[in-house]
Residue, then its C-alpha position, 0 to 999 in steps of 0.5 A: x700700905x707698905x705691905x701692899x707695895x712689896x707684895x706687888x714688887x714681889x709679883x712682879x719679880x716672880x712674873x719676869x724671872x728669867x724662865x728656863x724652858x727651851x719651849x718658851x725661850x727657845x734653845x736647845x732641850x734632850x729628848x728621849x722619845x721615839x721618833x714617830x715616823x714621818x710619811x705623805x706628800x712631799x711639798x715637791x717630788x715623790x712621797x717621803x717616808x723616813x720608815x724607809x731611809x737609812x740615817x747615822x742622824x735623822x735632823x727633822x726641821x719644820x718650817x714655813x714661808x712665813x716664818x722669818x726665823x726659818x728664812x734666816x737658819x735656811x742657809x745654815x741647814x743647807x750648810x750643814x746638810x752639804x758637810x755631814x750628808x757623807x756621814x749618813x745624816x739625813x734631813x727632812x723638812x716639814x712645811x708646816x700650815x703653808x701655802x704649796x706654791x710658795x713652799x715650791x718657790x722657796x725649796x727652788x730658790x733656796x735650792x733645798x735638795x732634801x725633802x720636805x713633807x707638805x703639812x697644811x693643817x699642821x698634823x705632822x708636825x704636832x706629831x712631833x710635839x712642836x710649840x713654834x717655829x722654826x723647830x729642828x728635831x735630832x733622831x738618832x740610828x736607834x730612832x730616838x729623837x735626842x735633842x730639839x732645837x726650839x727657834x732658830x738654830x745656827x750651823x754651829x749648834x745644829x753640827x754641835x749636836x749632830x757631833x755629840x750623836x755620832x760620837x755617842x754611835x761610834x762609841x757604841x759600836 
């Protein structure tokens, strides 16, 4: 009977190790996949098409209303945006399974001035590769999305990260 206690104590243990998967406990993964391109109908405003915008860092962020998460890292995107936009870093958000009019409501009230492509059933955004909300994508010049953050992401990662891009730009140049 002894035996059967220790197999169960050690099944357990297995079951609640610590994991080490950014998808699953959030965090910060390195990517080196293509950029796939983002283009359609934006929640508010003209169509966007990243094939056609110029970026040092393209910081991709799909998001919804309903998302307590985003709600909380909204103002610290906005912050980001405002200090890096002169260094030709782009943002792009992708409002994911959402309903239109409330998405409008919180681009006005957050006072968003980056775009935001409306994705109702969710295609953009799986074209990206996302688990869950929030998520932040950072493509670089080359069109390499280099780094995601899965779950919320604060001023200080996102600009950490977009530091480590422009340095690795400036470098090659």
């Amino acid at each position: 009977m002894l035996g059967a206690g220790v197999l169960v104590v050690a099944v357990a243990g297995y079951a609640l190790r610590p994991t080490s998967d950014p998808r699953v406990d959030g965090g910060v993964a390195e990517l080196e996949e293509s950029f796939p391109g983002l283009e359609g109908e934006a929640v508010v405003g003209p169509p966007v098409d990243t094939g056609s915008m110029h970026w040092s860092v393209l910081v991709v962020n799909v998001w919804a209303t309903w998302c307590e998460p985003c709600r909380r890292e909204q103002p610290a995107l906005l912050r980001v945006q405002e200090d890096y936009g002169a260094l030709g870093v782009e943002f792009v958000g992708v409002n994911y399974n959402d309903d239109r009019a409330a998405a409008a409501r919180w681009i006005e009230s957050f006072t968003v001035p980056y775009p935001s492509l409306y994705d109702p059933d969710g295609r953009t955004a799986s074209s990206l590769g996302f688990p869950f909300l929030p998520d932040t994508y950072l493509v670089d010049a080359d069109g390499t999305m280099r780094f995601v953050v899965y779950g919320e992401t604060s001023a200080q990662e996102l600009s950490g990260l977009i530091d480590e891009l422009l340095a690795e730009r400036s470098a090659s140049r």
